[in-house]
C-alpha positions in Angstrom: 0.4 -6.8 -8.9 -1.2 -3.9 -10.4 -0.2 -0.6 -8.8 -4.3 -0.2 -8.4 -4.3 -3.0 -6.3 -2.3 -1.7 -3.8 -4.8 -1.4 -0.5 -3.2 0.9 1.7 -3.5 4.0 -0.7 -1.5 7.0 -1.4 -2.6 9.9 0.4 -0.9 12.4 2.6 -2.4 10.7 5.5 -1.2 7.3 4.6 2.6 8.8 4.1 2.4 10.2 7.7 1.8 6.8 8.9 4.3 5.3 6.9 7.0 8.0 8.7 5.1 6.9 12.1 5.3 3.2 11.3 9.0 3.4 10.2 9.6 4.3 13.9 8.4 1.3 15.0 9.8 -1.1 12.3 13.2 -0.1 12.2 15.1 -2.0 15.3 14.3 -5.5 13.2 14.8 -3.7 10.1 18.3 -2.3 11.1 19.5 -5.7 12.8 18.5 -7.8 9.8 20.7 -5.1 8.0 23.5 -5.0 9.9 23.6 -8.7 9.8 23.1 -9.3 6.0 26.6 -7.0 5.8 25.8 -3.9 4.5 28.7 -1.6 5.6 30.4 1.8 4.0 31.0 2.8 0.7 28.1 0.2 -0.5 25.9 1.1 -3.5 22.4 0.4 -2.4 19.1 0.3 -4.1 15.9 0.2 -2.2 12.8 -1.4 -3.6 9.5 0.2 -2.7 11.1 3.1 -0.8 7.8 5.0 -0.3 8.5 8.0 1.5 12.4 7.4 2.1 12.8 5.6 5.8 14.5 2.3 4.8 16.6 4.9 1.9 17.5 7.2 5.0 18.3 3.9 7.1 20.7 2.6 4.8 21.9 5.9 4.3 23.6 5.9 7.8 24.8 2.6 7.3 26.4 3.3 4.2 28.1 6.0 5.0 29.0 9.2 2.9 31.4 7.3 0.9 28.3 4.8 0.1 25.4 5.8 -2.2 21.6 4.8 -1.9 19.2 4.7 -4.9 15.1 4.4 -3.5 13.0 3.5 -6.4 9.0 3.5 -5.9 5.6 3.3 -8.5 4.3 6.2 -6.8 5.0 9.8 -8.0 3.9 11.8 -5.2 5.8 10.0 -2.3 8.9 10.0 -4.0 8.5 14.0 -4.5 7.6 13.9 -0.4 11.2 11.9 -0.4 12.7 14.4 -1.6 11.6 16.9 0.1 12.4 15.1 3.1 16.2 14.4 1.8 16.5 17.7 1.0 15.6 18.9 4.6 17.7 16.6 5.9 20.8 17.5 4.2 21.0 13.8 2.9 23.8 14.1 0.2 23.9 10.6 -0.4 20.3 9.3 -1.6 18.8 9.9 -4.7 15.0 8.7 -5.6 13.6 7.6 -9.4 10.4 6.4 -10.4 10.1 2.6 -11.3 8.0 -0.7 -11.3 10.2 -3.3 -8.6 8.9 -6.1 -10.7 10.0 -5.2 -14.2 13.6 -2.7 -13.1 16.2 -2.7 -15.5 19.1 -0.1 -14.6 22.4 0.9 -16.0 24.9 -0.7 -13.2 24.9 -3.2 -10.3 24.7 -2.6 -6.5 26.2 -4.1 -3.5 23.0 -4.1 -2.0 19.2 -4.4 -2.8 17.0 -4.1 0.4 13.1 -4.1 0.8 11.0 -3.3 3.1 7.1 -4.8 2.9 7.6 -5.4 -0.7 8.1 -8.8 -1.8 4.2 -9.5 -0.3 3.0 -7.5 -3.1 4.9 -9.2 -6.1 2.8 -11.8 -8.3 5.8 -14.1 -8.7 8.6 -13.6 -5.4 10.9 -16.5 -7.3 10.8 -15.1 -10.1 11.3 -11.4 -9.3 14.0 -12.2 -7.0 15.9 -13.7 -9.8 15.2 -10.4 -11.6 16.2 -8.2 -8.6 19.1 -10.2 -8.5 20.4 -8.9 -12.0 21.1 -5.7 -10.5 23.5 -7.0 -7.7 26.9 -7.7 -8.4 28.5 -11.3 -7.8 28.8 -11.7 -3.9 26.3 -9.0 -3.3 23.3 -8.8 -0.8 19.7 -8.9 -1.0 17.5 -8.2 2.1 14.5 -8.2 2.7 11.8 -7.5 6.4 8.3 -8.9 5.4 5.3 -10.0 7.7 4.7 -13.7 8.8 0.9 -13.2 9.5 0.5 -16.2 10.3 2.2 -16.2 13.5 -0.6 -14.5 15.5 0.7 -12.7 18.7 -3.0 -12.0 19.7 -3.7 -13.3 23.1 -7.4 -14.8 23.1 -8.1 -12.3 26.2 -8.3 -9.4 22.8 -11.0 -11.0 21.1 -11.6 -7.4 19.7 -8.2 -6.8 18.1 -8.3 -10.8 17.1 -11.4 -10.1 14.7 -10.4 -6.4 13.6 -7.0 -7.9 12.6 -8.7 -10.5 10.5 -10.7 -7.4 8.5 -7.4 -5.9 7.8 -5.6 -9.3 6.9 -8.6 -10.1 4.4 -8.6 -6.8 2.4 -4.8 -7.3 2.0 -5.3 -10.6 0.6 -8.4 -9.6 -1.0 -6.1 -6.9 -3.1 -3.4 -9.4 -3.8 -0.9 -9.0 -1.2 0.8 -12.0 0.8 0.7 -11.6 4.6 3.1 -14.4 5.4 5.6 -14.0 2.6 8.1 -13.9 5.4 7.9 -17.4 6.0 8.5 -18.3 2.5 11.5 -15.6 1.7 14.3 -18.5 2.5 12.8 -20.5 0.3 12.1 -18.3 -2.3 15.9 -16.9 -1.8 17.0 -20.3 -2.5 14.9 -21.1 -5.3 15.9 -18.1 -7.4 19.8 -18.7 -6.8 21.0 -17.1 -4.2 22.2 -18.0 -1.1 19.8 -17.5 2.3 21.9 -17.0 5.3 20.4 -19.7 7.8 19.2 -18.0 10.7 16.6 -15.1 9.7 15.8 -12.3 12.7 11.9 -12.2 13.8 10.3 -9.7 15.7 6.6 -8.3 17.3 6.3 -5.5 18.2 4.2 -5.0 21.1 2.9 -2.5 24.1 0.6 -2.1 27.4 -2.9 -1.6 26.0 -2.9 1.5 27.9 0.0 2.6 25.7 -1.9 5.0 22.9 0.5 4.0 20.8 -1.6 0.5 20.7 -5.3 2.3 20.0 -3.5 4.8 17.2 -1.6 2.1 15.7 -4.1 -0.2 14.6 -6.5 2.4 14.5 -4.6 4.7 11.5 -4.0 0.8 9.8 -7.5 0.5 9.2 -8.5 4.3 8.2 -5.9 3.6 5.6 -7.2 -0.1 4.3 -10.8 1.5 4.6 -11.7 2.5 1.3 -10.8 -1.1 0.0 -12.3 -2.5 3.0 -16.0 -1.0 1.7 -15.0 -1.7 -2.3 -13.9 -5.2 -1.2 -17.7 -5.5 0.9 -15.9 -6.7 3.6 -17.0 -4.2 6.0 -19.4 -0.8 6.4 -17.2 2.2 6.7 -19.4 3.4 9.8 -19.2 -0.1 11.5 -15.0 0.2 11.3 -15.5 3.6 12.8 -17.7 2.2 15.4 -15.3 -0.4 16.2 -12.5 1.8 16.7 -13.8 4.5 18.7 -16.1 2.1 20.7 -15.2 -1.7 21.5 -11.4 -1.6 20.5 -10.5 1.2 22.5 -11.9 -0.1 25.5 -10.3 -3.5 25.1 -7.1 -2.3 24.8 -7.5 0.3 28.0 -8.4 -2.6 30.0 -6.1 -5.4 28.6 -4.6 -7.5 31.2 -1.8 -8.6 28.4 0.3 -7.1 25.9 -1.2 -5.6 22.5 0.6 -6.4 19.4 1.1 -3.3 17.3 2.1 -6.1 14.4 1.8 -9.2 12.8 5.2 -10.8 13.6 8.0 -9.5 11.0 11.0 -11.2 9.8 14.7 -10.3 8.0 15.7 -12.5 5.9 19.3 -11.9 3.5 20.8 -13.9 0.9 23.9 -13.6 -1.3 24.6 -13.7 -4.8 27.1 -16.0 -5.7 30.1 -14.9 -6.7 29.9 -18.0 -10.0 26.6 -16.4 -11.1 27.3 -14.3 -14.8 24.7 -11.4 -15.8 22.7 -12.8 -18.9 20.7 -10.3 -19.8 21.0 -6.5 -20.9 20.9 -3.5 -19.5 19.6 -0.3 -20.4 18.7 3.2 -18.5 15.9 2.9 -16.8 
């Protein structure tokens, strides 16, 4: 997919949502790690690592004698990385610029991770053999994606049932896969490696009276909006209407939980250990 493609932008406001979102996403992202394997003293790479949270994530499970590498298309929130690392006092993450679907680098990890990337790759078979060249024999890949097609949207949220279907259009209107985490086990298999058997899933959800549930979905959308009105999907001032009128109100009077989500899964694989590098390296 062409980096222009990519619908949630890259704007200052659309990093802070990304820190707020990690929050929220990193119990399943976490578990899905913990169970794939990664432990101390792994080298790690992180595909599409944004602002840094999956980076800093793996960071702590790594461990000082363990090393992270986050590598991301986007100049600006990689510097915003940095400067987040750097007030953190994170000694053990570094961050470089490069495309996840083309990456050629100089050595092998012990780990590739991913979080909400594979959705936007052209070819997920094809770059996960490709991801797979830079992971040693025996070594991980991991990835949390959405399964979109799950809906955890009770029909008592009619609101929230059609708003969700705005934002799940101009995703697939850019490009992007909403339930490519359905088909990562597959696509795991069919590139190689070895899928364990029993992925994690999980929704993430609150009372309606929770603001957590209005802001959520409500920041989603002011990020998707410019490609919401360039796809002609939706009027800018109707979204706006939406969210400060009937959305709010449903969720304030909801008599069942709110998703904050579509349902996300882990899924890991390993390389195996019979599986030769057959293609060169150089710096990337």
């Amino acid at each position: 997919m062409k980096d222009t493609d990519y619908a949630l932008g890259r704007t200052p406001a659309e990093y802070d949502r990304l820190i707020e979102q990690a929050e929220l996403l990193r119990p399943l992202t976490e578990r899905a790690f913990r169970s794939a394997g990664i432990a101390p003293g792994m080298r790690a790479l992180d595909l599409g690592c944004g602002v840094g949270d999956v980076s800093f994530l793996v960071a702590e499970l790594v461990g000082p004698s363990g090393t992270v590498l986050g590598v991301d298309l986007d100049e600006a929130a990689l510097r915003f990385a940095e400067q987040r690392r750097a007030t953190r006092a994170i000694e053990n993450v570094s961050f470089q610029r490069g495309d996840v679907g083309s990456l050629t680098l100089d050595r092998t990890f012990d780990v590739v991770v991913g979080r909400f990337v594979m959705m936007y790759l052209d070819e997920p078979t094809a770059a996960l053999k490709a991801i797979a060249e830079n992971v040693r024999p025996g070594g991980i890949t991991v990835f949390h994606e959405w399964a979109a097609r799950l809906s955890p949207i009770s029909p008592e949220l009619p609101v929230l049932a059609s708003f969700a279907n705005v934002i799940g259009a101009t995703f697939e209107r850019s490009g992007a896969r909403l339930d490519t985490g359905l088909e990562l086990h597959s696509h795991m298999r069919d590139a190689g490696l070895e899928p364990g058997p029993r992925p994690l899933a999980e929704i993430a959800m609150c009372a309606g009276n929770d603001p957590v549930a209005h802001r959520r979905w409500a920041r989603f959308a002011e990020s998707l909006l410019p490609k919401i009105v360039e796809y002609g999907i939706a009027r800018e001032q109707e979204i706006r209407n939406i969210i400060d009128g009937p959305l709010r109100e449903e969720f304030l009077h909801a008599r069942v939980l709110v998703p904050l989500s579509w349902p996300m899964i882990g899924q890991w694989a390993r390389k195996p250990h019979s599986v030769t590098r057959t293609r060169g390296r150089s710096t990337a």
